[in-house]
C-alpha positions as CSV (number, residue, x, y, z in Angstrom):
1,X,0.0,0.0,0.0
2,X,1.1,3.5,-1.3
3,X,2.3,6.0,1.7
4,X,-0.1,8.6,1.9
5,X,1.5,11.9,1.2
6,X,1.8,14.6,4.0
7,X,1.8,18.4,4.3
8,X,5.6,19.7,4.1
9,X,6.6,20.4,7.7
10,X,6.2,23.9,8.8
11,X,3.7,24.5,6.0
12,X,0.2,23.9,7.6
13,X,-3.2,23.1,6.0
14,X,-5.8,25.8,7.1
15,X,-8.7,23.6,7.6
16,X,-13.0,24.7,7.8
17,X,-12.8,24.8,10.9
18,X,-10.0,27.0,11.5
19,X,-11.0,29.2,8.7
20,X,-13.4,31.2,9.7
21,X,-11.3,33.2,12.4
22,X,-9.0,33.8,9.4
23,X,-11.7,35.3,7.5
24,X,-13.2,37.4,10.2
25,X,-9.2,38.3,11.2
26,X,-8.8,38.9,7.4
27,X,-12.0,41.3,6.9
28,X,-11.3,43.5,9.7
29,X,-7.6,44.4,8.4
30,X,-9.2,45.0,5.1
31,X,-11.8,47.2,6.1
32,X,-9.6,49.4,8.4
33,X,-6.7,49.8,5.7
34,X,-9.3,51.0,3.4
35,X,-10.6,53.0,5.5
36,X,-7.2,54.9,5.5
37,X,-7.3,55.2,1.7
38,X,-5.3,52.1,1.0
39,X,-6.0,49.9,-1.8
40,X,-5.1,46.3,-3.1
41,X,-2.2,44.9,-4.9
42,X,-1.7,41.8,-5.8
43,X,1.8,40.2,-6.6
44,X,3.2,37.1,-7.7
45,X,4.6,34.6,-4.9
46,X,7.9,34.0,-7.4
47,X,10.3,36.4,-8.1
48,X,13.8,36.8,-9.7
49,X,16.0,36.0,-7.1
50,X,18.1,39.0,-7.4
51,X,14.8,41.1,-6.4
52,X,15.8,40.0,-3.2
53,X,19.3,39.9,-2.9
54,X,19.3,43.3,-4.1
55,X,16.4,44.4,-1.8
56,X,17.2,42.4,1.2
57,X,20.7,42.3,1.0
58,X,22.7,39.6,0.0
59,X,24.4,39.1,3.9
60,X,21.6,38.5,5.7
61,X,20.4,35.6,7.2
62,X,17.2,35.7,4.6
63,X,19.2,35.6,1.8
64,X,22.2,33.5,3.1
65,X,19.9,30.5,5.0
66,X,16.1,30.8,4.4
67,X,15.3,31.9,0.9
68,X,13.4,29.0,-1.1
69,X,15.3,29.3,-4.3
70,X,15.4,27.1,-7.6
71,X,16.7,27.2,-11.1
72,X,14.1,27.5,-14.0
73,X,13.8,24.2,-15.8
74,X,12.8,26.6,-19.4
75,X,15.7,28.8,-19.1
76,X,18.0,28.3,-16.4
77,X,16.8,31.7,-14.4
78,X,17.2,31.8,-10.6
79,X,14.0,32.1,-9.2
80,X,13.0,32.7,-5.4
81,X,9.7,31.9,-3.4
82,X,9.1,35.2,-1.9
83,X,10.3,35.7,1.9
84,X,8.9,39.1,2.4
85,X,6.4,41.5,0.7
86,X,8.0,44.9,0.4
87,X,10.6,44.0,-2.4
88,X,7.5,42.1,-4.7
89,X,5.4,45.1,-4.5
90,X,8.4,47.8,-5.2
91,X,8.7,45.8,-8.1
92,X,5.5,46.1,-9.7
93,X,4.9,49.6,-8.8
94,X,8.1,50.4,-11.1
95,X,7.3,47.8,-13.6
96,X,4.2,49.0,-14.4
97,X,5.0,52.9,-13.0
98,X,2.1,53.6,-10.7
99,X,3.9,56.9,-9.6
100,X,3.6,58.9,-12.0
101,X,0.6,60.2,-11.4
102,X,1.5,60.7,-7.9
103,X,1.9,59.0,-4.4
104,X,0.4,55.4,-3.8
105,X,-1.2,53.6,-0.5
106,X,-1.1,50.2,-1.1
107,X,-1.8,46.9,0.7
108,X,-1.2,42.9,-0.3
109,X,-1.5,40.0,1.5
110,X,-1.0,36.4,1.2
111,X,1.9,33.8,1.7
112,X,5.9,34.0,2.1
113,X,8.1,31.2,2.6
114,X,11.3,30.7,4.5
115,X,12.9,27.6,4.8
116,X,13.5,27.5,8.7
117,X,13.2,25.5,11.6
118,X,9.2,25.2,12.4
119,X,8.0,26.3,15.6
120,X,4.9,27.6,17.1
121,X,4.1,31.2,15.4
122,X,7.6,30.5,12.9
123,X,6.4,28.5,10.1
124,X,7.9,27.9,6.6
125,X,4.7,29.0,5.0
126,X,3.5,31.7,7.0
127,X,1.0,34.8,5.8
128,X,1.2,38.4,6.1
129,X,-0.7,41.4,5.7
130,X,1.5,44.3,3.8
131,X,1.3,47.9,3.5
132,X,3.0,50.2,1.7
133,X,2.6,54.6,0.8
134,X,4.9,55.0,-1.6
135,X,6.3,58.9,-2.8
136,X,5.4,60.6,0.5
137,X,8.8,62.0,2.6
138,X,7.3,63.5,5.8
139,X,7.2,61.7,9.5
140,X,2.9,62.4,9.3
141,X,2.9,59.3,6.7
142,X,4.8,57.2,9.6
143,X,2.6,58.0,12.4
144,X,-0.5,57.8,10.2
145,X,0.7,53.9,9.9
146,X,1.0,53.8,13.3
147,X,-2.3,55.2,14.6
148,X,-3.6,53.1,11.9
149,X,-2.9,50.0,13.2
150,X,-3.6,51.1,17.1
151,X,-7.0,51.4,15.7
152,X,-6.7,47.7,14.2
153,X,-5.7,46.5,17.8
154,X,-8.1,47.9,19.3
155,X,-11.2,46.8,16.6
156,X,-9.8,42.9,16.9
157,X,-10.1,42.9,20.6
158,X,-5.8,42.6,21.4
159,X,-4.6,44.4,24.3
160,X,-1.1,44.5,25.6
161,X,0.7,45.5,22.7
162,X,3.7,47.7,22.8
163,X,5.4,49.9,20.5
164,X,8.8,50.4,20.4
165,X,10.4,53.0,17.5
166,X,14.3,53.7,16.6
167,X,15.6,56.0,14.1
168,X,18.0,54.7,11.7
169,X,19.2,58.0,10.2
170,X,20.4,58.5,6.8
171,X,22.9,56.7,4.8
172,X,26.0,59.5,6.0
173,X,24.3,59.2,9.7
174,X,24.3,54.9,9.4
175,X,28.1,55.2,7.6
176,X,29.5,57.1,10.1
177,X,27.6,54.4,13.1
178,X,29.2,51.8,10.8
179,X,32.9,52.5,11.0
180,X,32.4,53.0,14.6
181,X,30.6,49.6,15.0
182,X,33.7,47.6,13.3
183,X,36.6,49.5,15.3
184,X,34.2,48.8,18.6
185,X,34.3,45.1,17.4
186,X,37.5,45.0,16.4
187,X,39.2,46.2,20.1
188,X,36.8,43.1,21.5
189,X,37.3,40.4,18.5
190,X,37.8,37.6,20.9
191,X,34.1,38.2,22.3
192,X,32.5,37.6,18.9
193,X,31.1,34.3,17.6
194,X,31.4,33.0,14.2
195,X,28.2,34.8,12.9
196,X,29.7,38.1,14.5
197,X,32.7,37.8,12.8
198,X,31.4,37.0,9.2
199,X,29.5,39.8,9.4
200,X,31.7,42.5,11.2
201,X,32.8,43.6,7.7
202,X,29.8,43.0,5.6
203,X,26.7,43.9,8.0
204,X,28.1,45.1,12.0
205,X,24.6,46.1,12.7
206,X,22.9,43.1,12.9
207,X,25.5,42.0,15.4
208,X,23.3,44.1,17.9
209,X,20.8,42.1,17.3
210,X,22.4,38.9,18.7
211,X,20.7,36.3,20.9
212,X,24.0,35.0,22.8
213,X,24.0,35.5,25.9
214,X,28.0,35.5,26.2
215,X,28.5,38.6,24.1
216,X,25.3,40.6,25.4
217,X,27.2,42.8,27.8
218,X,29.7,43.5,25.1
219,X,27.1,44.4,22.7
220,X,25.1,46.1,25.7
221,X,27.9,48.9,25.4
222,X,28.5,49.6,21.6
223,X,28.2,52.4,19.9
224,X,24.3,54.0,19.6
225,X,23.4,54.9,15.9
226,X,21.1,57.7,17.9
227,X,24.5,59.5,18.7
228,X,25.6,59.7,14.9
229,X,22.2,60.9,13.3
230,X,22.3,63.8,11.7
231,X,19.7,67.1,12.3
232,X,17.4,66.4,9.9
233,X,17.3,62.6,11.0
234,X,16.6,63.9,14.5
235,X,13.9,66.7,13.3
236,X,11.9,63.6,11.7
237,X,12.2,61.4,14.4
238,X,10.8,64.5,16.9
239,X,8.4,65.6,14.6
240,X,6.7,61.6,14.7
241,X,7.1,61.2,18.1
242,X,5.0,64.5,18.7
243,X,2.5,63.5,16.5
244,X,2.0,60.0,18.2
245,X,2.1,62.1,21.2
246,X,-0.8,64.1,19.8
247,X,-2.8,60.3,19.0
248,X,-2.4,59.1,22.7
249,X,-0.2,56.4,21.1
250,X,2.3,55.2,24.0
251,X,5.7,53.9,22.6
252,X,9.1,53.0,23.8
253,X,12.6,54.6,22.1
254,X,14.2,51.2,21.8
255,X,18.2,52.4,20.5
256,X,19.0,48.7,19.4
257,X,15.8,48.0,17.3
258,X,17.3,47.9,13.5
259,X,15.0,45.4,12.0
260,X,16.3,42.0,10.0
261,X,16.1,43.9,6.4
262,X,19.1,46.0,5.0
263,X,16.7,48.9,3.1
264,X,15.4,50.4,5.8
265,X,16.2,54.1,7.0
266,X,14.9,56.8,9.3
267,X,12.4,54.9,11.1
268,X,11.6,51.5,12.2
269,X,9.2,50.0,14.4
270,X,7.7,46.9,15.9
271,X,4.7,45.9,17.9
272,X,5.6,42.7,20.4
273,X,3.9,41.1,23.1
274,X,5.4,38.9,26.0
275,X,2.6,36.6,25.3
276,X,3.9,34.1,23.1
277,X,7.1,33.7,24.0
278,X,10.6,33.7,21.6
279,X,7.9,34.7,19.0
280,X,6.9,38.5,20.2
281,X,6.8,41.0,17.3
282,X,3.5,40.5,15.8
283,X,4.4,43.5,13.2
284,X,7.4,45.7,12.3
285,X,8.2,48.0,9.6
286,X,9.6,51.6,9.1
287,X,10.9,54.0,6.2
288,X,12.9,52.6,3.2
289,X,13.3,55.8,1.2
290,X,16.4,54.7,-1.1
291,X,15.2,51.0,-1.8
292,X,13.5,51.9,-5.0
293,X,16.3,53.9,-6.3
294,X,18.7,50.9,-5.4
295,X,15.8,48.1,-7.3
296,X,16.8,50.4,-10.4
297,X,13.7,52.9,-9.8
298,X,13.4,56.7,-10.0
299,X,14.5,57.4,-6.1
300,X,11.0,58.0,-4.4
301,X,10.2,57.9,-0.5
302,X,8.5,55.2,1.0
303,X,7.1,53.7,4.1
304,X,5.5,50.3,5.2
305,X,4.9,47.1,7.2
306,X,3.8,43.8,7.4
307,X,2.1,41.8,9.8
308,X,2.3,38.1,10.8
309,X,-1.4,36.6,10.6
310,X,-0.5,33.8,12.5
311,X,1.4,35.2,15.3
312,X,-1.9,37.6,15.9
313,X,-4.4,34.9,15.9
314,X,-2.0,32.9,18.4
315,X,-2.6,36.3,19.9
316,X,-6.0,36.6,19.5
317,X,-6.7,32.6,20.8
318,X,-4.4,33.5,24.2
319,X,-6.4,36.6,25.0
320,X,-9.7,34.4,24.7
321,X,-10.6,36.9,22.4
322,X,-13.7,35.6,20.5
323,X,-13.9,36.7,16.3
324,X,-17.6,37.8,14.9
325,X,-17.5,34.3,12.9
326,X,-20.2,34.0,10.2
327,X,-22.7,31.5,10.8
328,X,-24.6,29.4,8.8
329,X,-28.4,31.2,8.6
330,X,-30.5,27.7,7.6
331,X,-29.9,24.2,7.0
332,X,-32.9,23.0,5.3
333,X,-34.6,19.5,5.7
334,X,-36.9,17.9,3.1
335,X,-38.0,14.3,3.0
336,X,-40.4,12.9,0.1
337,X,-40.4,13.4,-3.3
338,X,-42.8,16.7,-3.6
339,X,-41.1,18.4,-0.4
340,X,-37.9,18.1,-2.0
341,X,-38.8,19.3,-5.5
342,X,-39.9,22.4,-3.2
343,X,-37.5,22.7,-1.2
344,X,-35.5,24.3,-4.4
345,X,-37.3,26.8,-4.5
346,X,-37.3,27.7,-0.5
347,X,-33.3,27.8,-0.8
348,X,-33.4,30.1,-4.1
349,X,-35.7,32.3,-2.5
350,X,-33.6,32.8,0.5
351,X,-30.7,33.6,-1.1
352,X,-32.2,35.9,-2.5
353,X,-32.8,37.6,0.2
354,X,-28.9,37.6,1.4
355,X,-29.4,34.5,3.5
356,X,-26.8,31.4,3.9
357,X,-28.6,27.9,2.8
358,X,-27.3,24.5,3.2
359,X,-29.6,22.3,1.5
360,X,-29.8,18.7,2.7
361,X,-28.5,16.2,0.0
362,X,-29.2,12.8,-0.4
363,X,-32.1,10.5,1.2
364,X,-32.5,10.0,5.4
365,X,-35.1,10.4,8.1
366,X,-36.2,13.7,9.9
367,X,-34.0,12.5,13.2
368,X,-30.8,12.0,10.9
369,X,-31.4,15.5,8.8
370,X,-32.0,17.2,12.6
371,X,-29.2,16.0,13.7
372,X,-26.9,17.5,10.6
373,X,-28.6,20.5,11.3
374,X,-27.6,21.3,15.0
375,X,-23.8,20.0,13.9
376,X,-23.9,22.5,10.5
377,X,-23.8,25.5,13.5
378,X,-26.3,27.0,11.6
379,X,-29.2,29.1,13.4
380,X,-32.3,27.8,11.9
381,X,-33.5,24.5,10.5
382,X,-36.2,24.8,7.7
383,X,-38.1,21.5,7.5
384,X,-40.2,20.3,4.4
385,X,-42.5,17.4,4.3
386,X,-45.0,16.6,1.9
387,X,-47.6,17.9,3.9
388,X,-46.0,21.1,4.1
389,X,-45.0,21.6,0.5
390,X,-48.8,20.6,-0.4
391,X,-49.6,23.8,1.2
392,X,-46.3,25.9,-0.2
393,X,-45.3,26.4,3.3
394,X,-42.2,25.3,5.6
395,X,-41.7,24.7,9.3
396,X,-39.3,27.4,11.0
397,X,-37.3,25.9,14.0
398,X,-34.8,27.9,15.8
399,X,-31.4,25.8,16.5
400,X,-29.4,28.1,19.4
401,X,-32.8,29.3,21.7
402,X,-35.6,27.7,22.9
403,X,-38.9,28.7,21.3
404,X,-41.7,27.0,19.0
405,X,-42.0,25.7,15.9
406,X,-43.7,27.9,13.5
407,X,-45.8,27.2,10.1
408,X,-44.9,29.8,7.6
409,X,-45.4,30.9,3.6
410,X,-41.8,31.6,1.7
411,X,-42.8,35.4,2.1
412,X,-43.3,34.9,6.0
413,X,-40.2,32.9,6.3
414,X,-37.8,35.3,5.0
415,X,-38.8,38.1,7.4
416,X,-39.5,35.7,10.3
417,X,-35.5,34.9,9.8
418,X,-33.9,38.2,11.5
């Protein structure tokens, strides 16, 4: 007997009865986003793999460890599985130039992929809401983002976020930081792992960001990029931290926040909780005003995020937070031959009217139908019997309250179903 053939570990099937909080997650993100003028792109999930190299940067542990990457049977082309949004998007806004006629708000979800080791809320296949505004320079656009998705917090139910913000500075202001970082390094070399020193020439910055314990208090005292920013770095970061000020937005200046990605300047940012463990930013993001220049683009500001959909409904299951899933409205029980030839028309008619219909299929008894009913979840059961159809009327049984069985025309039922 043939083995049967699994899901690839780390890359998990979404099942019906799962789906629903992803939908109900899904439509709230949508409707707030719009609600801030953004509106949908939609990309491929396979790219060139330079896109990334290029975008990401090519020492970085994206690029050098998790990136799904293959060779083009047709022509030999590298191709990549995307690992992050940002990069796809840019892409398509300068492929099919969506700036000329001015600034764009733009949002995208779906999957990524990076090939890492699986874990609860770190998945290979894992989903993420995007957004990006594209051509607009000024700290308002940052904080807009950022009282933007306060107000999603707050409309899914999550409490206990916190925001922490940095300011990267420009490329002169992160240069400067840069020299400083290596010659810092370099006086305690004998402190550094290996992944410190492959990168203490290539990428110092993401040394900060090192989990080992043995070089924290050396890393502890390094150099702060806040010291080398320049005034117009500072004036930005000011100006945004007033105007979260001014949106009751509370935040914390974290100095050693730099994010995993190599394009980002000026701002970054992250939401985390201490809820789920290792796993505690839920959403990061910032300003990455030269990455479109550097993908080959005419230079243009820009400033985004993304958000990990299964890290917030791990969220959204440990705060016992319940999501507004849609119910079935009427499963619809019919036995003999006239009741179901009218039982057609009861489910059209319905419908019509904006109502959910599950119509029984196949032949069984009232108690078996019932009993489908109550499992279906849904919050009425419409029953037909010969007798009923005779008279062009059905039975109306409420499923989730107590209360009697009414005996009802088609026009009756669909107002008696509130």
């Amino acid at each position: 007997m043939a083995k049967n053939i699994q899901a690839i570990k780390g890359m998990n099937d979404i099942l019906p009865g799962e789906s629903g909080r992803w939908e109900a997650f899904e439509n709230t993100v949508r409707d707030v986003l719009f609600s801030y003028g953004y509106r949908n792109i939609r990309m491929p999930i396979v790219e060139q793999t330079d896109l990334f190299v290029r975008s990401i940067g090519e020492v970085t542990d994206i690029v050098e460890k998790e990136m799904y990457t293959f060779t083009d049977r047709l022509n030999g082309d590298s191709l990549t599985l995307r690992p992050e949004g940002t990069a796809s998007c840019l892409r398509a806004v300068m492929e099919h130039n969506l700036l000329y006629d001015g600034p764009q708000k733009v949002w995208y979800s779906g999957p990524m992929f990076r090939h890492e080791r699986p874990q609860k809320g770190r998945y290979r296949q894992f989903h993420q809401f995007g957004a990006e505004a594209l051509g607009l320079a000024g700290p308002d656009v940052d904080a807009e983002q950022l009282v933007m998705l306060s107000e999603l917090w707050r409309k899914l139910g999550l409490t206990g976020l916190s925001l922490e913000i940095n300011t990267l500075g420009d490329v002169d202001s992160r240069a400067a930081h840069r020299n400083s970082l290596i010659a810092y390094f370099e006086k305690h070399s004998e402190l550094l792992d290996d992944d410190a020193k492959r990168r203490l020439h290539t990428n110092p910055l993401r040394i900060l960001d090192t989990k080992n314990p043995a070089m924290q208090e050396m890393v502890n005292a390094a150099p702060q990029l806040i010291d080398y920013i320049n005034e117009a770095g500072l004036k930005h970061f000011e100006r945004l931290q007033s105007l979260l000020a001014a949106s009751d937005i509370s935040y914390n200046i974290n100095p050693r926040l730099v994010r995993g990605l190599d394009y980002y300047n000026l701002t970054v940012f992250e939401w985390v909780t201490n809820e789920l463990g290792s796993q505690g930013t839920v959403c990061g993001g910032g300003r990455y005003d030269g990455l479109i220049a550097q993908l080959g683009g005419k230079p243009a500001p820009a400033c985004g995020f993304g958000m990990g959909v299964e890290r917030l409904l791990l969220l959204l299951e440990a705060q016992s937070v319940q999501m507004p899933i849609r119910k079935l409205d009427v499963y619809l029980v019919h036995q003999g031959e006239q009741a179901s030839s009218f039982a057609w028309n009861v489910s059209a008619a319905l419908r019509a009217k904006g109502f959910s219909v599950q119509q029984h299929m196949g032949e069984s008894s009232f108690k078996s139908q019932m009993k489908k009913a109550d499992q279906s979840g849904a919050r009425f059961a419409v029953i037909i019997g010969d007798n009923e159809a005779a008279e062009s009327k059905v039975a109306l049984k409420a499923l989730r309250e107590e209360s009697t069985q009414q005996l009802l025309t088609i026009e009756e039922l669909t107002k008696a179903i509130v």
